[in-house]
PDB file as gemmi writes it, atoms N, CA and C in Angstrom:
CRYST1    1.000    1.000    1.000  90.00  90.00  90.00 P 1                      
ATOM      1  N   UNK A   1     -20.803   3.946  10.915  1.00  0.00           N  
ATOM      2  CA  UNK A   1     -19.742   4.730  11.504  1.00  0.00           C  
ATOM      3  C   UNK A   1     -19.014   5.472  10.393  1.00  0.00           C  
ATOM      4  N   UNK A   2     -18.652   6.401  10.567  1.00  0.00           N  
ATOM      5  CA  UNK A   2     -18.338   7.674   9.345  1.00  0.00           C  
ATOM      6  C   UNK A   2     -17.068   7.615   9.573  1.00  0.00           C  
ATOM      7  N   UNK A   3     -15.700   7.036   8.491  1.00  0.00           N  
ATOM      8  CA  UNK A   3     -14.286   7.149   8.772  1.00  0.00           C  
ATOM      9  C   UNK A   3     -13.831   8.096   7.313  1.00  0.00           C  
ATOM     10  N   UNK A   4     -12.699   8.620   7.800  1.00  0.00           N  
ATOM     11  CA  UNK A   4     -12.193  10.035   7.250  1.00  0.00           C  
ATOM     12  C   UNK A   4     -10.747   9.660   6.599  1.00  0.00           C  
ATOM     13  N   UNK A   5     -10.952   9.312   4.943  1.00  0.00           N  
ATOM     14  CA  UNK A   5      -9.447   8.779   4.892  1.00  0.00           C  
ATOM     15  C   UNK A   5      -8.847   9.988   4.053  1.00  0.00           C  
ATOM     16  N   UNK A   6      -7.561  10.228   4.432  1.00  0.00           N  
ATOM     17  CA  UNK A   6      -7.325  11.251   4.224  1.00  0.00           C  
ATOM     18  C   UNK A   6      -5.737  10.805   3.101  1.00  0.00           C  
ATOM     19  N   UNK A   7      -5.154  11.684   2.007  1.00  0.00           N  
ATOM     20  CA  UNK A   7      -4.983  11.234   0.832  1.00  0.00           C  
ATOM     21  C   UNK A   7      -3.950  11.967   1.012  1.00  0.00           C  
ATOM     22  N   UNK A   8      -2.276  11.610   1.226  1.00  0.00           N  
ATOM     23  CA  UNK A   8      -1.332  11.849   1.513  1.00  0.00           C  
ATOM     24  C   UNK A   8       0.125  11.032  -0.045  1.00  0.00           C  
ATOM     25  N   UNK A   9       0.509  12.265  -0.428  1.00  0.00           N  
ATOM     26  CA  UNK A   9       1.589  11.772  -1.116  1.00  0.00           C  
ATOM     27  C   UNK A   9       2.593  13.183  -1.397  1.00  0.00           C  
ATOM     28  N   UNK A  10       3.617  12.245  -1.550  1.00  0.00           N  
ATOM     29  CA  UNK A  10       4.395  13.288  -2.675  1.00  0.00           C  
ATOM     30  C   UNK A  10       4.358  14.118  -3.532  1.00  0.00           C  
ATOM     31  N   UNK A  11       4.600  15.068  -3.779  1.00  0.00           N  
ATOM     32  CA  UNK A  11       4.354  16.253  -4.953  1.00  0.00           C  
ATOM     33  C   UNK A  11       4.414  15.412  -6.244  1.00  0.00           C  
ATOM     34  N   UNK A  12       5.754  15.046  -6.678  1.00  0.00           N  
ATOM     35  CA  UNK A  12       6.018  14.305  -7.531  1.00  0.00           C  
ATOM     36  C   UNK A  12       5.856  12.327  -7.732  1.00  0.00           C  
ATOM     37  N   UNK A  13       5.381  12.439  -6.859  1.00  0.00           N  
ATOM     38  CA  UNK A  13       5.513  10.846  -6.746  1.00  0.00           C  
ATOM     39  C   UNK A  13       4.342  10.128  -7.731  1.00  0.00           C  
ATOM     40  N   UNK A  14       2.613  10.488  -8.230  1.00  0.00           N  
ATOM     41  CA  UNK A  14       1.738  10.216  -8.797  1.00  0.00           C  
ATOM     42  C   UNK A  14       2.130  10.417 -10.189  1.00  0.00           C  
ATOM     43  N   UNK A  15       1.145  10.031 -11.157  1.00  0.00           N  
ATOM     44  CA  UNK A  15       1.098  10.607 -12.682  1.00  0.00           C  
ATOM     45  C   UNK A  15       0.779  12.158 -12.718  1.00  0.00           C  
ATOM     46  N   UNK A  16       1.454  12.841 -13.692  1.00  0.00           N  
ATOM     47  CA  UNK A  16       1.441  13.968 -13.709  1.00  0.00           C  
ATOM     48  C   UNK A  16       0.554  14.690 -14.945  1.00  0.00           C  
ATOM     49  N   UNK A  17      -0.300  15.370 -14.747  1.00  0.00           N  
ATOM     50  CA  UNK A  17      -0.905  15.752 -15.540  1.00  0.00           C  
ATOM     51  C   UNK A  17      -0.599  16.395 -17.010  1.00  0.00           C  
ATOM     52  N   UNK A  18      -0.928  15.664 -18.336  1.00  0.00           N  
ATOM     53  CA  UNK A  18      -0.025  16.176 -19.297  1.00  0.00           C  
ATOM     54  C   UNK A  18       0.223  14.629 -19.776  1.00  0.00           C  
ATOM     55  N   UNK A  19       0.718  13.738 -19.195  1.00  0.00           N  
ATOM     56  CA  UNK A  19       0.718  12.350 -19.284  1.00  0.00           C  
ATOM     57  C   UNK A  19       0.329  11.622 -19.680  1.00  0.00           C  
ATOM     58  N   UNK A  20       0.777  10.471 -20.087  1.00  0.00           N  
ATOM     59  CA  UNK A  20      -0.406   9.204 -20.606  1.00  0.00           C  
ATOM     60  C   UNK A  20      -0.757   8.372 -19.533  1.00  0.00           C  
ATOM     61  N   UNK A  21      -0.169   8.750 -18.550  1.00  0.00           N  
ATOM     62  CA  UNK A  21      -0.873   7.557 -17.292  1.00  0.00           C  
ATOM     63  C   UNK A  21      -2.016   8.503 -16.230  1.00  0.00           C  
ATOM     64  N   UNK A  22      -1.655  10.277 -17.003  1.00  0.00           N  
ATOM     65  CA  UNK A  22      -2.460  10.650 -15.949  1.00  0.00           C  
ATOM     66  C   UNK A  22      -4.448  10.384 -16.674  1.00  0.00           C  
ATOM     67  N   UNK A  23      -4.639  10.310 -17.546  1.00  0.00           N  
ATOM     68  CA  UNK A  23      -5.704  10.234 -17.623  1.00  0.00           C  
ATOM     69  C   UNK A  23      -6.185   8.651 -16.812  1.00  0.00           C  
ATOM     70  N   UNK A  24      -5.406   7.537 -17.441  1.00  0.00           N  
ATOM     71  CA  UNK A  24      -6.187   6.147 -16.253  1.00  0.00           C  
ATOM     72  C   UNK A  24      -6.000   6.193 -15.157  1.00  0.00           C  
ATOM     73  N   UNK A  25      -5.032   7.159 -14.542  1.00  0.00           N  
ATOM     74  CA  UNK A  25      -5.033   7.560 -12.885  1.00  0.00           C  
ATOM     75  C   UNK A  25      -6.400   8.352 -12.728  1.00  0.00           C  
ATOM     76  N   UNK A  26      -7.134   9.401 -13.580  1.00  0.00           N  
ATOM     77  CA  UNK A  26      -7.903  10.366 -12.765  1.00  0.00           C  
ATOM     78  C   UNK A  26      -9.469   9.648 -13.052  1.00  0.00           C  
ATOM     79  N   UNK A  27      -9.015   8.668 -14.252  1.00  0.00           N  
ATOM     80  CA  UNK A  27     -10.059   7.918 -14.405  1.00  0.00           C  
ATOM     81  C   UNK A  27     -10.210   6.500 -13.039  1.00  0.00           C  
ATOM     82  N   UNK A  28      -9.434   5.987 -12.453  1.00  0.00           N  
ATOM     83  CA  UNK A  28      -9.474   5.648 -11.741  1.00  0.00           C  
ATOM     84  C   UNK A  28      -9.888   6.150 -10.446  1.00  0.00           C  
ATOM     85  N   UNK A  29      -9.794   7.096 -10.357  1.00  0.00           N  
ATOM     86  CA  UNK A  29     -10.799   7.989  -9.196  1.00  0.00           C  
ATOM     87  C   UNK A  29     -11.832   8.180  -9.387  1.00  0.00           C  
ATOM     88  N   UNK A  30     -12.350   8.099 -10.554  1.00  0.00           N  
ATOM     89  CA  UNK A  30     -14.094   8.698 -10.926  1.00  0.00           C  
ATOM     90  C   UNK A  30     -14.050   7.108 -10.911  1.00  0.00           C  
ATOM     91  N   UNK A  31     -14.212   6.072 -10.860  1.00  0.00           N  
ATOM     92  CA  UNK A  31     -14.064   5.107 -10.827  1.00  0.00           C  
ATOM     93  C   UNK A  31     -14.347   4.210  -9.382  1.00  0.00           C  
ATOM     94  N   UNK A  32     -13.481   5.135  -8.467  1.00  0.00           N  
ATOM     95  CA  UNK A  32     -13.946   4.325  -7.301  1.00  0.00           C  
ATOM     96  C   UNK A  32     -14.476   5.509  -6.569  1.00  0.00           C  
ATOM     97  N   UNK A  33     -14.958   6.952  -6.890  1.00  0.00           N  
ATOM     98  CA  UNK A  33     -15.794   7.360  -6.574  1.00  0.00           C  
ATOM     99  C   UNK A  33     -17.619   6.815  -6.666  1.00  0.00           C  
ATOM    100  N   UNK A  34     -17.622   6.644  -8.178  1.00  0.00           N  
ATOM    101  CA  UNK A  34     -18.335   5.815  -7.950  1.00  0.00           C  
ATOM    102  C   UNK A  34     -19.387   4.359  -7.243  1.00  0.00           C  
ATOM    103  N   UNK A  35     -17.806   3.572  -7.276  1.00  0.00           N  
ATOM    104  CA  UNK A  35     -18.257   2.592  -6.548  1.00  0.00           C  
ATOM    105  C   UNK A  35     -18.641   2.890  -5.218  1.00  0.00           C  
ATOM    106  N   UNK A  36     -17.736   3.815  -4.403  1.00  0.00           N  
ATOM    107  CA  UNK A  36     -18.675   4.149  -3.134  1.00  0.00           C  
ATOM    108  C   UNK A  36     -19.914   4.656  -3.192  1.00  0.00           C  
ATOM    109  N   UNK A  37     -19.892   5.599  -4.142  1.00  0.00           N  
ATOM    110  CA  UNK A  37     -21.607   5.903  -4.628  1.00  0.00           C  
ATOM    111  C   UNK A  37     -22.471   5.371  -4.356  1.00  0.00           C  
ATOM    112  N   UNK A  38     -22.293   3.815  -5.263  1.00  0.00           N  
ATOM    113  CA  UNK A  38     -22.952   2.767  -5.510  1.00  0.00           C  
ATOM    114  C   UNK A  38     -22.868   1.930  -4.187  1.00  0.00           C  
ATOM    115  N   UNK A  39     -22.358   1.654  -3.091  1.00  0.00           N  
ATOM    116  CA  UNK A  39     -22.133   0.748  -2.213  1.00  0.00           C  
ATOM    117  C   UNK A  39     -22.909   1.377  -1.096  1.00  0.00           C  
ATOM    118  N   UNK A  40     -23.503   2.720  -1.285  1.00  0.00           N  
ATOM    119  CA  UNK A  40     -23.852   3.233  -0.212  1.00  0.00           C  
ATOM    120  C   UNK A  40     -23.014   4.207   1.112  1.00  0.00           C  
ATOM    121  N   UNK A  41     -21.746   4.265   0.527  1.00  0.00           N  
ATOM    122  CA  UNK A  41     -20.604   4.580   1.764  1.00  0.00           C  
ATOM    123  C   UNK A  41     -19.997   6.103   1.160  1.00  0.00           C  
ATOM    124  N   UNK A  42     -20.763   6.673   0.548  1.00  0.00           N  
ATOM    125  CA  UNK A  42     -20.006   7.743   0.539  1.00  0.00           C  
ATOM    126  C   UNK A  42     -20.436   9.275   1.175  1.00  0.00           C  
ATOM    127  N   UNK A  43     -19.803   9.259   1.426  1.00  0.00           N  
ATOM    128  CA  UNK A  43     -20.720  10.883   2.139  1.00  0.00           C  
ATOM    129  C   UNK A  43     -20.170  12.148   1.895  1.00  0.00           C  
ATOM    130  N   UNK A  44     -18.571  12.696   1.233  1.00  0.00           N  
ATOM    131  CA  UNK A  44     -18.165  13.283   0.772  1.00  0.00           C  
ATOM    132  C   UNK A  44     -16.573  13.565   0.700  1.00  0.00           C  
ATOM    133  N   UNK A  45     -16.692  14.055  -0.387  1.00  0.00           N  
ATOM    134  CA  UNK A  45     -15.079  13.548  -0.816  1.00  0.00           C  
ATOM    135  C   UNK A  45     -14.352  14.739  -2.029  1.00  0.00           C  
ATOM    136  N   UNK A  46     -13.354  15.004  -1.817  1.00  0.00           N  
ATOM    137  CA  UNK A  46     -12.575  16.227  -2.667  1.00  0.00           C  
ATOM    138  C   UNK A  46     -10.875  16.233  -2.770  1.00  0.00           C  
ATOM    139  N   UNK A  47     -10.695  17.147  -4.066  1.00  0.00           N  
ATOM    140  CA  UNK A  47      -9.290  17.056  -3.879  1.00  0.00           C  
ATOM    141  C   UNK A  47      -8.850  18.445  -3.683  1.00  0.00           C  
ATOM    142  N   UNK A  48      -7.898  18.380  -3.044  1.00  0.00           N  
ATOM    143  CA  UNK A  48      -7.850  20.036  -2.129  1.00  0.00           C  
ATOM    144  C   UNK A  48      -6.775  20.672  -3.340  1.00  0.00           C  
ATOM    145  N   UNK A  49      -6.652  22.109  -3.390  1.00  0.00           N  
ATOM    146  CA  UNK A  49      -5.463  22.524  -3.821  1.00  0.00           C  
ATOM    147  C   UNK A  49      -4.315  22.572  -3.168  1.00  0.00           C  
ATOM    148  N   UNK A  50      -3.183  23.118  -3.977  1.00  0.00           N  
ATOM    149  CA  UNK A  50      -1.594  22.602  -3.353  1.00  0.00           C  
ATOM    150  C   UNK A  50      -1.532  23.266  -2.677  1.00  0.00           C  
ATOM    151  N   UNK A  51      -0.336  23.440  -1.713  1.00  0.00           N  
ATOM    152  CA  UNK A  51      -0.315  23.243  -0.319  1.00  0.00           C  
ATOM    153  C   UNK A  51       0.411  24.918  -0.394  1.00  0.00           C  
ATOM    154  N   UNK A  52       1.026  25.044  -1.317  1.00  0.00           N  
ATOM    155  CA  UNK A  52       1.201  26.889  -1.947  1.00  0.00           C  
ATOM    156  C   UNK A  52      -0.367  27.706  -1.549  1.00  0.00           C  
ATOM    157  N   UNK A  53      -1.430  27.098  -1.472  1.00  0.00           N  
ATOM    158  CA  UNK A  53      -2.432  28.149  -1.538  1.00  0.00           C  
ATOM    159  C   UNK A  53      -3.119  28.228  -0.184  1.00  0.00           C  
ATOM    160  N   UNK A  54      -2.042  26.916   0.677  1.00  0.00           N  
ATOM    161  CA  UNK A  54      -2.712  26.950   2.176  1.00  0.00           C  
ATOM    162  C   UNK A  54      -2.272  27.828   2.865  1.00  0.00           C  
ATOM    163  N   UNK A  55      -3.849  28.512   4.021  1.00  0.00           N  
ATOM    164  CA  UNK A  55      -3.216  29.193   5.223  1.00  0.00           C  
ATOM    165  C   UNK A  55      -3.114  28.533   6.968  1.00  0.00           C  
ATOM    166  N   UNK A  56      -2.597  28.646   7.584  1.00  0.00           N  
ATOM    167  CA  UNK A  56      -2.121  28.011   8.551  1.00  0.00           C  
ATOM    168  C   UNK A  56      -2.852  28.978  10.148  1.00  0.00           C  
ATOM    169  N   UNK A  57      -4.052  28.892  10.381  1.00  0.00           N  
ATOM    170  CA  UNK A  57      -4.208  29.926  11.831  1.00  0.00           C  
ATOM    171  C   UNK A  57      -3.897  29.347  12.686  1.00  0.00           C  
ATOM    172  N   UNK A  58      -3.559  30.455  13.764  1.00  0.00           N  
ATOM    173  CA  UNK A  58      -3.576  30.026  15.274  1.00  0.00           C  
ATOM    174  C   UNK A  58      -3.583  31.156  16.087  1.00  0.00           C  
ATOM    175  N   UNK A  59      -4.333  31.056  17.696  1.00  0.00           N  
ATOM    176  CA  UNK A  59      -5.142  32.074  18.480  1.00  0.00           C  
ATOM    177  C   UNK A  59      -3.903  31.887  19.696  1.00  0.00           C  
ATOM    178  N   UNK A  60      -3.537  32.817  19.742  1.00  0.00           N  
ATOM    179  CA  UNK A  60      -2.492  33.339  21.007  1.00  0.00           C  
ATOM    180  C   UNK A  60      -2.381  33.813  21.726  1.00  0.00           C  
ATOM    181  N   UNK A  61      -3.064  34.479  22.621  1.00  0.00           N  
ATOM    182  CA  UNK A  61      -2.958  35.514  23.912  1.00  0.00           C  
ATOM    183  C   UNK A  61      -4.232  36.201  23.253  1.00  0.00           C  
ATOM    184  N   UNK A  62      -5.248  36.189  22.103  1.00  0.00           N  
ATOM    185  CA  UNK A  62      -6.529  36.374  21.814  1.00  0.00           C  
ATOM    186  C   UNK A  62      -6.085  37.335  20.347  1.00  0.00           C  
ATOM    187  N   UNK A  63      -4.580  36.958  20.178  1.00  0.00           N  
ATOM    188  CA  UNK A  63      -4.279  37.109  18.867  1.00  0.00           C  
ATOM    189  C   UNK A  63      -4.269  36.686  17.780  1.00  0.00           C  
ATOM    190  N   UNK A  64      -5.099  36.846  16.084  1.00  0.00           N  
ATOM    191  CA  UNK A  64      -4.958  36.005  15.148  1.00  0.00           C  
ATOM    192  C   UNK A  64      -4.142  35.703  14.438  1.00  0.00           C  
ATOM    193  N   UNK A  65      -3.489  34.928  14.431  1.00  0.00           N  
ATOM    194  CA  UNK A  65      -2.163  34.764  13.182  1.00  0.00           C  
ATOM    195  C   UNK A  65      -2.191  33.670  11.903  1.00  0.00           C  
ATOM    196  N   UNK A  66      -2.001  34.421  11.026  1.00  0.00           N  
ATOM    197  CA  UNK A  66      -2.450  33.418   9.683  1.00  0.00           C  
ATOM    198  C   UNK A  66      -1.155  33.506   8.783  1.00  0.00           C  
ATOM    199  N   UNK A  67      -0.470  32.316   8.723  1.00  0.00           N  
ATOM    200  CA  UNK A  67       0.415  32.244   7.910  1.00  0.00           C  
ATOM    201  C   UNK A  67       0.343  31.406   6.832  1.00  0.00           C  
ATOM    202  N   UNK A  68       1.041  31.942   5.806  1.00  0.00           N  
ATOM    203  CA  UNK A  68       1.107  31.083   4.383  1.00  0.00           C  
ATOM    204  C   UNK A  68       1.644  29.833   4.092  1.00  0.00           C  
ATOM    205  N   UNK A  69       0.732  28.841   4.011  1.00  0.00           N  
ATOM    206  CA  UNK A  69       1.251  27.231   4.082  1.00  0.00           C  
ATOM    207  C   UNK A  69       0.733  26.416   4.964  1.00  0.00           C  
ATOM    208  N   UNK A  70       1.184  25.128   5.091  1.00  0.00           N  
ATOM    209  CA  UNK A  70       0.986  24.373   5.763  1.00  0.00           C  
ATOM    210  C   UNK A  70       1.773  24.260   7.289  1.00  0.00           C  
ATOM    211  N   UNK A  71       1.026  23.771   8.483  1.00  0.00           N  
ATOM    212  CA  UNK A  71       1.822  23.815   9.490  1.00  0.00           C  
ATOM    213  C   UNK A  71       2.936  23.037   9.478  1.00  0.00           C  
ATOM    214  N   UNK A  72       2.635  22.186   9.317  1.00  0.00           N  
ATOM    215  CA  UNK A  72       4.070  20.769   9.074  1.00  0.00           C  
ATOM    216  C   UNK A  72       4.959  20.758   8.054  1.00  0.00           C  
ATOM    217  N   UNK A  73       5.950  20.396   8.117  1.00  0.00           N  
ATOM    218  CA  UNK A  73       6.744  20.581   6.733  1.00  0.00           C  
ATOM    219  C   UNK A  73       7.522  19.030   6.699  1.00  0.00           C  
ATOM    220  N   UNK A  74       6.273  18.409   5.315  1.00  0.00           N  
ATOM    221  CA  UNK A  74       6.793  16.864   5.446  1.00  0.00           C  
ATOM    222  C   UNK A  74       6.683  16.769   3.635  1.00  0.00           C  
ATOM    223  N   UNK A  75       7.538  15.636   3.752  1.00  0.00           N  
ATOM    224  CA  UNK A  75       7.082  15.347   1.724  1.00  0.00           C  
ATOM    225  C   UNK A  75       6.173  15.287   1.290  1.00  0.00           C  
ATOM    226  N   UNK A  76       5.382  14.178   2.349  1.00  0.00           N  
ATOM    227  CA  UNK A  76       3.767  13.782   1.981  1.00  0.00           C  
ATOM    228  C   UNK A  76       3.145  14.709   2.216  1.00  0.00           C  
ATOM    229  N   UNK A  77       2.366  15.308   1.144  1.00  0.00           N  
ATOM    230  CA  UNK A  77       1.332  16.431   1.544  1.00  0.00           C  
ATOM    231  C   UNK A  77      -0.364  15.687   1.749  1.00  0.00           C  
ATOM    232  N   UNK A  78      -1.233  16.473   2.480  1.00  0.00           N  
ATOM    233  CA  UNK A  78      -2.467  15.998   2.152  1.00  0.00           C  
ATOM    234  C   UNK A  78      -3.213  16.640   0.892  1.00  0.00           C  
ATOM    235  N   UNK A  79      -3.549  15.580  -0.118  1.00  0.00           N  
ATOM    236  CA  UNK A  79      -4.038  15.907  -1.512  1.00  0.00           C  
ATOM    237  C   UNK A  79      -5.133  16.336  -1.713  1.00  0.00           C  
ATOM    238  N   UNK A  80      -6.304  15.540  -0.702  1.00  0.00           N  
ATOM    239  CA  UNK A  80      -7.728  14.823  -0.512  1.00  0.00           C  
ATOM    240  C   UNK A  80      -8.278  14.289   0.235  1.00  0.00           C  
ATOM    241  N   UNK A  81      -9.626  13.748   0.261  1.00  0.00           N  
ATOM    242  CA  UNK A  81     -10.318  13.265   1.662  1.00  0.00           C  
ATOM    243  C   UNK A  81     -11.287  12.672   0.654  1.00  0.00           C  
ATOM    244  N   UNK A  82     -12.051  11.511   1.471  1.00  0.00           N  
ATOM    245  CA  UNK A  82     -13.202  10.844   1.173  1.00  0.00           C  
ATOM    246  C   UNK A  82     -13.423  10.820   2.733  1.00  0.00           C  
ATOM    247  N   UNK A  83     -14.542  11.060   2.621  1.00  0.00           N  
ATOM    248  CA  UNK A  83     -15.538  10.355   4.289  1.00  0.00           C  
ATOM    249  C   UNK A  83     -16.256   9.616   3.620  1.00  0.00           C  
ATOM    250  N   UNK A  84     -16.384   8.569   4.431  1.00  0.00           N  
ATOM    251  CA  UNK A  84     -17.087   7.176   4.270  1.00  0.00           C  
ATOM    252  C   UNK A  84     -17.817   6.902   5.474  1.00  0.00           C  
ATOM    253  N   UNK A  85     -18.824   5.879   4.957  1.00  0.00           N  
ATOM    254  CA  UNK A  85     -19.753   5.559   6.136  1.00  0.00           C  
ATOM    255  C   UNK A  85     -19.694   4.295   6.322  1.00  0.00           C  
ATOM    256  N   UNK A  86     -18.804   3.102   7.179  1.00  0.00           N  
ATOM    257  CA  UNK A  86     -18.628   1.936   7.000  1.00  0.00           C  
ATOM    258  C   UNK A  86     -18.814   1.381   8.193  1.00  0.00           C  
ATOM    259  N   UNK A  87     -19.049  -0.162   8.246  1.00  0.00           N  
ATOM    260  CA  UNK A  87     -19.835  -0.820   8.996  1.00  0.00           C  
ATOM    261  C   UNK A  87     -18.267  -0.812  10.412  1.00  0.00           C  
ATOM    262  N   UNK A  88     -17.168  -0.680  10.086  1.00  0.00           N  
ATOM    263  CA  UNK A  88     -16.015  -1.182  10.862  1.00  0.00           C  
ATOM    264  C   UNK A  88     -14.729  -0.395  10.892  1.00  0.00           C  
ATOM    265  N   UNK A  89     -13.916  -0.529  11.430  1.00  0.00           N  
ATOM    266  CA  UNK A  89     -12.394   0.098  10.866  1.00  0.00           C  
ATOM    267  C   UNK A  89     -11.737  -0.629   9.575  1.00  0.00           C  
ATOM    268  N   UNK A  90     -12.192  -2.059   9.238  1.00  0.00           N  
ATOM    269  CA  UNK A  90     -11.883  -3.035   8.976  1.00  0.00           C  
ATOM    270  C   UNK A  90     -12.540  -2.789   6.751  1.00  0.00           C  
ATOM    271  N   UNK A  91     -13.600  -2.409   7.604  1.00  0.00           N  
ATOM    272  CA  UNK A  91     -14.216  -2.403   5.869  1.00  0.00           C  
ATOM    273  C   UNK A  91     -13.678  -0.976   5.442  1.00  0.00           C  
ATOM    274  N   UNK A  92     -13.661   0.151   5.901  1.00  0.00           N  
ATOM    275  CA  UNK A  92     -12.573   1.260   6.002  1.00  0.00           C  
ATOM    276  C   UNK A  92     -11.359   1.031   5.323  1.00  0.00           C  
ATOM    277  N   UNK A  93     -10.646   0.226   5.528  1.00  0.00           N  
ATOM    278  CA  UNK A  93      -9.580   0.177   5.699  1.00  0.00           C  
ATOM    279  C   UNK A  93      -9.385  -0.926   4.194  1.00  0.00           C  
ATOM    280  N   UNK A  94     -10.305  -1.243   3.853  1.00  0.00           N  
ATOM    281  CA  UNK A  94     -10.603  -2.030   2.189  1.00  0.00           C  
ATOM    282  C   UNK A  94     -11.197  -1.156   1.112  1.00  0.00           C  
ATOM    283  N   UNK A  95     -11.870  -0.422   1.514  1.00  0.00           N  
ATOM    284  CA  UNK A  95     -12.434   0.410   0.401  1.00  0.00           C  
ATOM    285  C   UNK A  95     -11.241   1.586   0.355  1.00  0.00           C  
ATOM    286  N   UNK A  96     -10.379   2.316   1.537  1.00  0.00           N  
ATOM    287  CA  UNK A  96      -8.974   3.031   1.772  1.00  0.00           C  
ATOM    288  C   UNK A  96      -8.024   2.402   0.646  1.00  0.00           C  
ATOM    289  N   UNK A  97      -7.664   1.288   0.492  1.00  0.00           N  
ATOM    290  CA  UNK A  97      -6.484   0.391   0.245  1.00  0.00           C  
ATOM    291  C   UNK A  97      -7.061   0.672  -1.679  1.00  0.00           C  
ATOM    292  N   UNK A  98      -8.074   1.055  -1.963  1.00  0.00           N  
ATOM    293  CA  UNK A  98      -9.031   0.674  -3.112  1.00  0.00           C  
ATOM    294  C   UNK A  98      -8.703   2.408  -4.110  1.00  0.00           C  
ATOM    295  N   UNK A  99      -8.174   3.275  -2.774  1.00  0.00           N  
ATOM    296  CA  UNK A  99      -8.183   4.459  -3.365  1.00  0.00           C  
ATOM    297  C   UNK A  99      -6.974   5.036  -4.569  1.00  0.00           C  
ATOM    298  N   UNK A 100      -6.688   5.400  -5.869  1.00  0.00           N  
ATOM    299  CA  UNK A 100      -5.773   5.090  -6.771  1.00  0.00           C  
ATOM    300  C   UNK A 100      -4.226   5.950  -6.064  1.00  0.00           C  
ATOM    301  N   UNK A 101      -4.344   6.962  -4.972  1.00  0.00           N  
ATOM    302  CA  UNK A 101      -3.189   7.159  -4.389  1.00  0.00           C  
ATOM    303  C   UNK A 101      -2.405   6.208  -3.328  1.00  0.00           C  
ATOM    304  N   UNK A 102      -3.285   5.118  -3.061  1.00  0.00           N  
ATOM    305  CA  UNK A 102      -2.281   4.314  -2.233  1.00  0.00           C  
ATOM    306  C   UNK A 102      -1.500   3.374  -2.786  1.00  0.00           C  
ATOM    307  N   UNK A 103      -1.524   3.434  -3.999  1.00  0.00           N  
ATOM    308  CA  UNK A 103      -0.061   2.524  -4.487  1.00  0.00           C  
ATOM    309  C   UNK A 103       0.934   3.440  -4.924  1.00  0.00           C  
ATOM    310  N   UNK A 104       1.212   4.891  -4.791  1.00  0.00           N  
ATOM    311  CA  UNK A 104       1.901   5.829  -4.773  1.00  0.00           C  
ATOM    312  C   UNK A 104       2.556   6.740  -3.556  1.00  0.00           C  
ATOM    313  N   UNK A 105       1.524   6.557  -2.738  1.00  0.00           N  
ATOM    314  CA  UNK A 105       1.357   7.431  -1.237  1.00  0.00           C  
ATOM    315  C   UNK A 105       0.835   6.863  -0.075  1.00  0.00           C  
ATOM    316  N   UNK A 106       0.043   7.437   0.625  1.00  0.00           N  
ATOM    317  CA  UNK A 106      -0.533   6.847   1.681  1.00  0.00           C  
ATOM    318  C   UNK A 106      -1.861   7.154   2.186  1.00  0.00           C  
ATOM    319  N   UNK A 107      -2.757   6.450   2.679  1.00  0.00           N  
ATOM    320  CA  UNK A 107      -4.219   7.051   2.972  1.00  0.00           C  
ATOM    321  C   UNK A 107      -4.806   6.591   4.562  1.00  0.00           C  
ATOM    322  N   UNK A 108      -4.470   7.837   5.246  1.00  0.00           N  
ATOM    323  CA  UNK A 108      -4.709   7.800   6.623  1.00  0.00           C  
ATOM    324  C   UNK A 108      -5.953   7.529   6.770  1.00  0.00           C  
ATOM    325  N   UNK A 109      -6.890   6.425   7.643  1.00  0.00           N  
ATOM    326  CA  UNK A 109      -8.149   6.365   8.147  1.00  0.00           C  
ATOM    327  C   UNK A 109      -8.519   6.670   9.625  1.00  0.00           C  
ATOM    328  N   UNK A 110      -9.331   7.691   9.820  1.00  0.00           N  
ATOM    329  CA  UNK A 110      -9.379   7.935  11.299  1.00  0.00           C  
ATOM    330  C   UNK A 110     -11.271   7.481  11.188  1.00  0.00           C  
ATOM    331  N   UNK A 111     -11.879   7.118  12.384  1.00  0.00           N  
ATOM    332  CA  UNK A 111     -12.730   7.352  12.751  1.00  0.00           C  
ATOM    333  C   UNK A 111     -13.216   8.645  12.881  1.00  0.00           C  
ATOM    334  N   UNK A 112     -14.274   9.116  12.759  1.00  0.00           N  
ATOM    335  CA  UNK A 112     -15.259  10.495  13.122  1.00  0.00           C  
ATOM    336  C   UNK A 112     -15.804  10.449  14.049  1.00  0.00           C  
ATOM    337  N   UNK A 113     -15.398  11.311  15.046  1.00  0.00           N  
ATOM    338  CA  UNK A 113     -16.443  11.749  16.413  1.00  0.00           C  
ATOM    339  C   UNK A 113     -17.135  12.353  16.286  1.00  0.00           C  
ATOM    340  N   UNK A 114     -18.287  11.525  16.690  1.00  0.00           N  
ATOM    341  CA  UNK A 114     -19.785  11.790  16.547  1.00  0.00           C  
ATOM    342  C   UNK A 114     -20.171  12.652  18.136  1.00  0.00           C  
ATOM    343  N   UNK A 115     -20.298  13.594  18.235  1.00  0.00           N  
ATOM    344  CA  UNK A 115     -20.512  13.952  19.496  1.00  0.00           C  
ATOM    345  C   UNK A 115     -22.036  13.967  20.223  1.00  0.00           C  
ATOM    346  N   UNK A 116     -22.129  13.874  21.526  1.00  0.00           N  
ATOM    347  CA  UNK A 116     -23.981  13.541  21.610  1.00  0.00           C  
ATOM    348  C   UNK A 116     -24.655  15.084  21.853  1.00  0.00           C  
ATOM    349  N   UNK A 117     -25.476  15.710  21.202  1.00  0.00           N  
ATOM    350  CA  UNK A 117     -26.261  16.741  21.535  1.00  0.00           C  
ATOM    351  C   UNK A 117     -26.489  16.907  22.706  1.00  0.00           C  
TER     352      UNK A 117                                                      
END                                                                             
């Protein structure tokens, strides 16, 4: 089953690049990138740019509208994503807890709908 954890924090809240903690933070991501590698559970995974370079669409009366940013306006931004391929919500939700932004932020796990052809 393919779950989608999605990588939510603060602008300022992580190590900041420039830092001495940011290198064992980014090393800690190549780190448990890996290990999913290795475990078989990974299926793809990235870190997005800031939320300055997002656009926002939506279809209205068959009108396009694209605005600059994000739709929501919350502290926690989304940073990143890993999709994983795990046996449960449960093992999800251990290899999630494993990711180096959740002792800073937060890492949403949803299931993936698989739809039937």
């Amino acid at each position: 089953m393919q779950f989608m954890c999605l990588i939510y924090s603060a602008p300022n809240s992580g190590p900041k690049p420039g830092t001495a903690e940011f290198g064992p933070f980014m090393k800690a991501y190549g780190d448990f990138t890996q290990k999913v590698q290795d475990d078989g559970k990974f299926i793809a995974g990235d870190a997005l740019q800031g939320i300055e370079t997002a656009t926002t669409v939506s279809v209205r009366n068959e009108k396009i509208e694209a605005i600059d940013g994000p739709f929501a306006e919350t502290k926690e931004q989304l940073g990143g994503y890993y999709l994983l391929d795990c046996a449960d919500i449960d093992e999800a939700v251990k290899y999630a807890a494993m990711i180096p932004s959740a002792a800073h932020g937060r890492i949403e796990v949803r299931p993936v709908v698989v739809w039937d052809d």
